[in-house]
LUMKOL-340031 format. One record per residue (C-alpha): residue number from 1; residue in three letters; z negated, x negated, y. Coordinates in steps of 0.5 Angstrom, whole numbers. Last residue first. Layout:
REM LUMKOL-340031
<seq->NUM&type->ALA&zz->Z&xx->X&yy->Y>
...
This chain:
REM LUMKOL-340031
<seq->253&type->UNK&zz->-132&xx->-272&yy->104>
<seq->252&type->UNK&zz->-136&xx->-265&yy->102>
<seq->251&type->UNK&zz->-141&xx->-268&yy->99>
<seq->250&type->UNK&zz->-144&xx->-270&yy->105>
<seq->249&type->UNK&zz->-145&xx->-264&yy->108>
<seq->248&type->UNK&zz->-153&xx->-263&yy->104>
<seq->247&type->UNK&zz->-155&xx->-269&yy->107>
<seq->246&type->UNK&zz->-152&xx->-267&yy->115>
<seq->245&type->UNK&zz->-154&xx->-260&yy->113>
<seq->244&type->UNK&zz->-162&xx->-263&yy->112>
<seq->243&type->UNK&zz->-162&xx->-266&yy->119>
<seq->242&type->UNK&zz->-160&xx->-260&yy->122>
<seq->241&type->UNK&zz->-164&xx->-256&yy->119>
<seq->240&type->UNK&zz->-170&xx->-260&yy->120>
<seq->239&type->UNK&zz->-176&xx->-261&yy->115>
<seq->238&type->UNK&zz->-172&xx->-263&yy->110>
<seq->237&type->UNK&zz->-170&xx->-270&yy->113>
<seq->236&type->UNK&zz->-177&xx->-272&yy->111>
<seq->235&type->UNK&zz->-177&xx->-271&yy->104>
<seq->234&type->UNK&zz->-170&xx->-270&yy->101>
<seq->233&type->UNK&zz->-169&xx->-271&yy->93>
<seq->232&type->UNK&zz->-162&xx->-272&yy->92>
<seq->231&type->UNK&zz->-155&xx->-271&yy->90>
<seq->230&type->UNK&zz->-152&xx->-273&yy->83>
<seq->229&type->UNK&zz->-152&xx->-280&yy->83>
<seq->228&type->UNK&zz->-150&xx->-283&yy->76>
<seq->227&type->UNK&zz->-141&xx->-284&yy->80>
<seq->226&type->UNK&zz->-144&xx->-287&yy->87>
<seq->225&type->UNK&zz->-141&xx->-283&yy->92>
<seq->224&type->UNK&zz->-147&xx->-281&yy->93>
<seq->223&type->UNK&zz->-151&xx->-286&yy->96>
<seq->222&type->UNK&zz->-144&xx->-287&yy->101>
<seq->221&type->UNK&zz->-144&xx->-280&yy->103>
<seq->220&type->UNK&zz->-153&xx->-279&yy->103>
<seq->219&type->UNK&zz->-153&xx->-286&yy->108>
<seq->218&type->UNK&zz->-153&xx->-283&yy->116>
<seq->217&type->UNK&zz->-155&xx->-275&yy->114>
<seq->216&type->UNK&zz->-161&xx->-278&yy->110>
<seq->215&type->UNK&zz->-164&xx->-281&yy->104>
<seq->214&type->UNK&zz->-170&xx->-285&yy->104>
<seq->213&type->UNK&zz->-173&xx->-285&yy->97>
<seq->212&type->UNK&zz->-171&xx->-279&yy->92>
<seq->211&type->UNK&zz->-163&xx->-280&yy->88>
<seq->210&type->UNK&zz->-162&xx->-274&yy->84>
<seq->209&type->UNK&zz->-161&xx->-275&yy->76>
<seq->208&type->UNK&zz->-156&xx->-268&yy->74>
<seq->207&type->UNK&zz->-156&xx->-267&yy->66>
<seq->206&type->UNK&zz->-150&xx->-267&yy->63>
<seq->205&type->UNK&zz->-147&xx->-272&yy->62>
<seq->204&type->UNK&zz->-153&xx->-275&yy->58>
<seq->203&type->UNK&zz->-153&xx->-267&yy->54>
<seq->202&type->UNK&zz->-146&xx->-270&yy->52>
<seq->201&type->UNK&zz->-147&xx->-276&yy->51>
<seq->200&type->UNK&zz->-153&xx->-276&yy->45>
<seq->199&type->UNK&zz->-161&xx->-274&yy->47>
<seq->198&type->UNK&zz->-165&xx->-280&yy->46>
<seq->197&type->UNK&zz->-159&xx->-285&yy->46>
<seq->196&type->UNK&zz->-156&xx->-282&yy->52>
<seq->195&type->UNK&zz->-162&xx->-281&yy->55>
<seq->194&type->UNK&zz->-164&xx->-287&yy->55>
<seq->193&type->UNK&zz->-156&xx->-289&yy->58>
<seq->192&type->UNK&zz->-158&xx->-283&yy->63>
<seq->191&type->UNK&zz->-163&xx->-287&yy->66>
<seq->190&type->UNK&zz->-159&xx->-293&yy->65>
<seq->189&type->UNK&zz->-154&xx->-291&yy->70>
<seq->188&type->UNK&zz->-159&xx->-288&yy->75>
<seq->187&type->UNK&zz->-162&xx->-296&yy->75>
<seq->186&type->UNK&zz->-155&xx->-299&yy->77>
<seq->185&type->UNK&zz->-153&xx->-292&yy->81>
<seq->184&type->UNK&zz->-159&xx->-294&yy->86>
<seq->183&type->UNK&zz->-159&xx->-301&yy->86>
<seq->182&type->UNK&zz->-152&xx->-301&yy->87>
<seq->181&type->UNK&zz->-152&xx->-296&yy->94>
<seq->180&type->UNK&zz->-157&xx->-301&yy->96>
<seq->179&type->UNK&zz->-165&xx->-297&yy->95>
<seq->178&type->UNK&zz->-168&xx->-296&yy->102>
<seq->177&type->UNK&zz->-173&xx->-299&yy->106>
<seq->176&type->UNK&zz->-176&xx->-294&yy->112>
<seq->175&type->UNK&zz->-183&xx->-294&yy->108>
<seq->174&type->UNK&zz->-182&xx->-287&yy->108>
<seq->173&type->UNK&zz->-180&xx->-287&yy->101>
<seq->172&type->UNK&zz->-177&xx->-293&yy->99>
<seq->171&type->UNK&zz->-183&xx->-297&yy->96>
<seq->170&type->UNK&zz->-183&xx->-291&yy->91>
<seq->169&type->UNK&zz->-176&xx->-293&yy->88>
<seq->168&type->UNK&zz->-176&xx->-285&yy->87>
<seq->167&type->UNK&zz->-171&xx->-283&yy->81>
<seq->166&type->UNK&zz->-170&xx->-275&yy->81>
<seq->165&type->UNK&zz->-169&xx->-271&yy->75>
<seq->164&type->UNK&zz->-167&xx->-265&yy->73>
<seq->163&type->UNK&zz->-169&xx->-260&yy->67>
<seq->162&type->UNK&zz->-166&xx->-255&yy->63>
<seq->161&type->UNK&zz->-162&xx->-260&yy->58>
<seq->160&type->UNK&zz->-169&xx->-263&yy->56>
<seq->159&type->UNK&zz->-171&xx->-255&yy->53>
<seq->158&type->UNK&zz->-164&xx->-255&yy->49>
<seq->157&type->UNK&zz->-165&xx->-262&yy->47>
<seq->156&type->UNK&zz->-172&xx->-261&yy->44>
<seq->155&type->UNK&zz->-178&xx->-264&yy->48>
<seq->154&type->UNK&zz->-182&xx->-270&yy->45>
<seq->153&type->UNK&zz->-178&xx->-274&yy->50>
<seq->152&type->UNK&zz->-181&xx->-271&yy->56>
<seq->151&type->UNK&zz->-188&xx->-273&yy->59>
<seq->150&type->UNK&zz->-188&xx->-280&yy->56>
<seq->149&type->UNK&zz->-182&xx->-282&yy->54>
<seq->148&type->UNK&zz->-179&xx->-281&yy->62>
<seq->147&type->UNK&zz->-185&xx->-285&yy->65>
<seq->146&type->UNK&zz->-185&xx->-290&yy->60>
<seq->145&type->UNK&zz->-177&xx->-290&yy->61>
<seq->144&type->UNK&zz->-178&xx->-290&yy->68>
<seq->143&type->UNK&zz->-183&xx->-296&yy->68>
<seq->142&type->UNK&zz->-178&xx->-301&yy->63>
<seq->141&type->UNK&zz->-173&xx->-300&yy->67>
<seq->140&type->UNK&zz->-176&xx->-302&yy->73>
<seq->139&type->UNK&zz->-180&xx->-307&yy->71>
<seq->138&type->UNK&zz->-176&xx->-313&yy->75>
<seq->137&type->UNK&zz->-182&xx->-316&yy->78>
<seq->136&type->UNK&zz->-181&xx->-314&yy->86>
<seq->135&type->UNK&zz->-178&xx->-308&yy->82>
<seq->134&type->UNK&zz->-186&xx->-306&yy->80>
<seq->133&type->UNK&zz->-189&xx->-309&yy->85>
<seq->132&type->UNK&zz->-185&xx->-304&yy->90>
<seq->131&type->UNK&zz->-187&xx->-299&yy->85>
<seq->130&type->UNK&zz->-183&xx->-295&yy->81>
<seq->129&type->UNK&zz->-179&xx->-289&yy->79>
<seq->128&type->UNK&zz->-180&xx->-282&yy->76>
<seq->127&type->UNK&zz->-180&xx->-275&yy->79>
<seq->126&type->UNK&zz->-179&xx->-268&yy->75>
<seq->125&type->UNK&zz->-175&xx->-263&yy->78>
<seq->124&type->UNK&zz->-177&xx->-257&yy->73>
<seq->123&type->UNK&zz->-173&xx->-251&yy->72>
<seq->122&type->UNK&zz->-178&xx->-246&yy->71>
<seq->121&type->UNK&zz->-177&xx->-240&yy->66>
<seq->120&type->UNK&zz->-185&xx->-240&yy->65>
<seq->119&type->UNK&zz->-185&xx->-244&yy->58>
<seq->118&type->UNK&zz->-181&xx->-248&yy->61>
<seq->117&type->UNK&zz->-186&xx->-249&yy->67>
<seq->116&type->UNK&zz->-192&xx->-249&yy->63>
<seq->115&type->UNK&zz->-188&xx->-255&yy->58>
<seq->114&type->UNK&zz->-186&xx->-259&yy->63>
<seq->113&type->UNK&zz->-194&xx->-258&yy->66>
<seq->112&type->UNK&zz->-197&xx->-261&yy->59>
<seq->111&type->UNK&zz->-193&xx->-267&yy->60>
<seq->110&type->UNK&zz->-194&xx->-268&yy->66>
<seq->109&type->UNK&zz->-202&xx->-268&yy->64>
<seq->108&type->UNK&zz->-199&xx->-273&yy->58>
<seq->107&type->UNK&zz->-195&xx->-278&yy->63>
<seq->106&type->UNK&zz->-202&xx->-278&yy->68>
<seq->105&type->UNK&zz->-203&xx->-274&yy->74>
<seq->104&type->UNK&zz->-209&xx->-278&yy->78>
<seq->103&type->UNK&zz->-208&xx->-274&yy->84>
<seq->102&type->UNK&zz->-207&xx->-279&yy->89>
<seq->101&type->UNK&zz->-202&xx->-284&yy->86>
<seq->100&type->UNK&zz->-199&xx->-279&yy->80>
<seq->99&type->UNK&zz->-198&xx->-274&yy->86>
<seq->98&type->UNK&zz->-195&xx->-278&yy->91>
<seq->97&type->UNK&zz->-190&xx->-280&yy->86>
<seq->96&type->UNK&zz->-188&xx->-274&yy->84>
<seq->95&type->UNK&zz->-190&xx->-272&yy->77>
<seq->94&type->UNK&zz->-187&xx->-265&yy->78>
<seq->93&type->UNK&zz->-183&xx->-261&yy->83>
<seq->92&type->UNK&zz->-182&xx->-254&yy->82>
<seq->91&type->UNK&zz->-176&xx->-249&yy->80>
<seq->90&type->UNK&zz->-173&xx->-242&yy->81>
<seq->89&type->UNK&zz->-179&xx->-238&yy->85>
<seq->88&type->UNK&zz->-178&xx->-231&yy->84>
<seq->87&type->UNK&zz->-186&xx->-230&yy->87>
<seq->86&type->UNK&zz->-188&xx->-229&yy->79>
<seq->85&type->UNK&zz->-185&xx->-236&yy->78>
<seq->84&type->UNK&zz->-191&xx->-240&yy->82>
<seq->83&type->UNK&zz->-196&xx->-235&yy->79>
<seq->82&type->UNK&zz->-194&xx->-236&yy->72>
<seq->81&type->UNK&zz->-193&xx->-244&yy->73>
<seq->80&type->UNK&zz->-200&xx->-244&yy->75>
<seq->79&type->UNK&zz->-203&xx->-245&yy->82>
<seq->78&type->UNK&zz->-211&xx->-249&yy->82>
<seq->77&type->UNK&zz->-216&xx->-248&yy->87>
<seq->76&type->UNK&zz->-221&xx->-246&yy->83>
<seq->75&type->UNK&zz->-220&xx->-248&yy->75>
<seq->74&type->UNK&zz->-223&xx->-242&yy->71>
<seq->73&type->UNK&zz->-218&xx->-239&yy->68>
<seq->72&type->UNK&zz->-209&xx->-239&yy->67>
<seq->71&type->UNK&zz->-204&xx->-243&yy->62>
<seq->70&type->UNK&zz->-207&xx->-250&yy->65>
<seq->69&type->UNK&zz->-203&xx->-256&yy->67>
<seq->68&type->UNK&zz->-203&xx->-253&yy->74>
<seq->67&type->UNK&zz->-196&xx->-253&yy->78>
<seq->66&type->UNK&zz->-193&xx->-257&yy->83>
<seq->65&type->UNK&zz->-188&xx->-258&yy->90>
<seq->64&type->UNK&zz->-186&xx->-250&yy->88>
<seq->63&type->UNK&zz->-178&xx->-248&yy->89>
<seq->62&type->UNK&zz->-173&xx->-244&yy->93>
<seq->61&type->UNK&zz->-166&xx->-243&yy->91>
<seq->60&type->UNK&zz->-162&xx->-243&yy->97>
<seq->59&type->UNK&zz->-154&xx->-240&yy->97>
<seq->58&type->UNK&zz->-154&xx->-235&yy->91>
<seq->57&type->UNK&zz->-161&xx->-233&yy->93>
<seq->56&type->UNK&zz->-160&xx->-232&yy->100>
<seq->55&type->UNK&zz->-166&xx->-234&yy->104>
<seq->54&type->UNK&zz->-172&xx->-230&yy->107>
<seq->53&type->UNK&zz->-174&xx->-226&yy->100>
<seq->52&type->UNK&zz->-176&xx->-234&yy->97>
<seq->51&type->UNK&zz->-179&xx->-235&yy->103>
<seq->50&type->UNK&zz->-185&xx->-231&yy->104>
<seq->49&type->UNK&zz->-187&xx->-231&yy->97>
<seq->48&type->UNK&zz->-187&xx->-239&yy->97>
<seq->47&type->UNK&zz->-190&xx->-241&yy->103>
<seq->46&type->UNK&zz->-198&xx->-241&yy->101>
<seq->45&type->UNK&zz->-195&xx->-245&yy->95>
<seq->44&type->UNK&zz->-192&xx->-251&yy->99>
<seq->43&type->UNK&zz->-185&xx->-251&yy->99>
<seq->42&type->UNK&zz->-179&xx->-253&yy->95>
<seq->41&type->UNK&zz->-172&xx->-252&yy->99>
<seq->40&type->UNK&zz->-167&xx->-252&yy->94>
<seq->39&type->UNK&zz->-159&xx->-253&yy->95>
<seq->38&type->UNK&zz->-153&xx->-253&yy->90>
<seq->37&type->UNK&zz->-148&xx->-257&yy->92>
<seq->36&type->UNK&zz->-141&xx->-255&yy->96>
<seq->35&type->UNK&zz->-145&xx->-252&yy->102>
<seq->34&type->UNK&zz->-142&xx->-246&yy->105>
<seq->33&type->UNK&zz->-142&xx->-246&yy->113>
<seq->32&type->UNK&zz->-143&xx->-239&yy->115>
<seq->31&type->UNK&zz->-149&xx->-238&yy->110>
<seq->30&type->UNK&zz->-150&xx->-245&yy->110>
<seq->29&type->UNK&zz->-153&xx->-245&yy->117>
<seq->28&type->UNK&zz->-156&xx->-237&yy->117>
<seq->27&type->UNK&zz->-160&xx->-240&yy->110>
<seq->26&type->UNK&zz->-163&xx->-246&yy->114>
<seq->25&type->UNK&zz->-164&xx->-243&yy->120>
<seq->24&type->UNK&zz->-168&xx->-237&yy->116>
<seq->23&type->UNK&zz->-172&xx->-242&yy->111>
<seq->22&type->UNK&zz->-174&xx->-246&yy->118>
<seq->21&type->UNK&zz->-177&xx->-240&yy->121>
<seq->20&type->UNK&zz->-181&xx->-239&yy->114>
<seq->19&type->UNK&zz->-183&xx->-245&yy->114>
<seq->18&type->UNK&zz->-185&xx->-245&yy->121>
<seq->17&type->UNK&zz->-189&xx->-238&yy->121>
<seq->16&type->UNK&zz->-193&xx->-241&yy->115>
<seq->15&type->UNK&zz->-195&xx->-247&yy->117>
<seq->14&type->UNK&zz->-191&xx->-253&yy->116>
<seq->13&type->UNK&zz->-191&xx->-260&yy->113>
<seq->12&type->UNK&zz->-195&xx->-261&yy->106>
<seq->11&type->UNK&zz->-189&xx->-264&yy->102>
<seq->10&type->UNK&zz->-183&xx->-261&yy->105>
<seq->9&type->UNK&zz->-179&xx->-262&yy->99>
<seq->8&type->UNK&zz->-171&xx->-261&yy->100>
<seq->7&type->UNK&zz->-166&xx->-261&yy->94>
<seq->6&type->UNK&zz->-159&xx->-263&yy->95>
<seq->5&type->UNK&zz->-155&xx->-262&yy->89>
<seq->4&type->UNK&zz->-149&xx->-263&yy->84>
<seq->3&type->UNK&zz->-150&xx->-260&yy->78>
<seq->2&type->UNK&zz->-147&xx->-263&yy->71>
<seq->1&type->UNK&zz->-140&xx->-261&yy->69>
């Protein structure tokens, strides 16, 4: 039976003190009402070790927004695996869209970053999707599946089994646009599919795809009601509390 889950990615959004405030709301909302989901709340680096001890780690897992594709050494200014998971981090965002644009990452450095947060007990929630020129020429299908090849298809079962995905159509975030209810499920249905062929039915089954473009309190119940939708990868509406729980509600209808 695969997770269901909401994840939050704050992006870079909130100093320390409102990250923190905004943990604890959080915490305090879904402690006295339990969700029926997983949640993740993923933050910038400077807020981990402060937030991970602010929240019940039974009702909120806490996760990075990136790692290094290094073990460790000269690279200033970079975070790797190891310190993400020595603040009691459970997971981290790899290959958003936002860093494979801005930053020049690469299918083969997230690959390499796959690897680090495996290898650092971290549960990669690894982000693939396609452009609004992409979709407008109807490539998506072959984008995902380069981009799933590229960075996690030479991975064994087992460690593939350790990882979620979240589809993001790139032209859906913050654009105001959203995925239709069947956009969405026609091409998490074929990502599971690839798997499935790569990786056989059972770990397909298993392996929870969230949808990440444009999700909030107003659409979330009728996006998951799709039947390969297994939560979602929420930016925007992450930031306030209320907003978030509206999402994270939805799968209690």
């Amino acid at each position: 039976m695969r997770k269901k889950i909401v994840a939050g990615n704050w992006k870079m959004n909130l100093n320390l003190q409102e990250g923190i405030a905004l943990a604890k709301e959080l915490n305090e909302a879904l402690t006295a009402d339990k969700p029926n989901c997983d949640v993740v709340i993923c933050t910038p680096f400077i807020h981990l070790a402060s937030v991970v001890p602010a929240v019940d780690a039974s009702i909120i897992g806490v996760g990075a927004e990136n790692c290094a594709d290094k073990v460790s050494g000269a690279y200033t200014g970079e975070v790797s695996a190891a310190m993400v998971a020595s603040t009691g981090a459970k997971y981290v965002i790899l290959g958003h869209s936002e860093r494979r644009a801005y930053y020049g990452e690469t299918e083969a450095i997230l690959k390499e970053k796959v690897q680090l947060a495996l290898a650092n007990g971290l549960t990669p929630i690894f982000c693939i999707g396609e452009v609004l020129e992409e979709r407008q020429q109807g490539v998506q299908n072959e984008v995902v599946y380069k981009q799933l090849a590229g960075s996690l298809y030479d991975l064994s079962a087992e460690d593939f089994s350790k990882i979620i995905l979240a589809y993001e159509p790139v032209w859906a975030i913050g654009t105001g646009l959203t995925a239709t209810p069947e956009q969405a499920q026609e091409i998490h249905a074929y990502i599971r599919s690839t798997i499935a062929e790569k990786y056989g039915n059972e770990v397909a089954e298993n392996t929870s795809i969230l949808y990440g473009g444009s999700c909030k309190a107003s659409n979330a119940k009728e996006l998951f009601a799709n039947a390969d939708v297994d939560g979602g990868l929420i930016g925007g509406a992450s930031l306030k509390a209320a907003d978030f729980k509206g999402i994270i509600d939805a799968w209690k209808e």
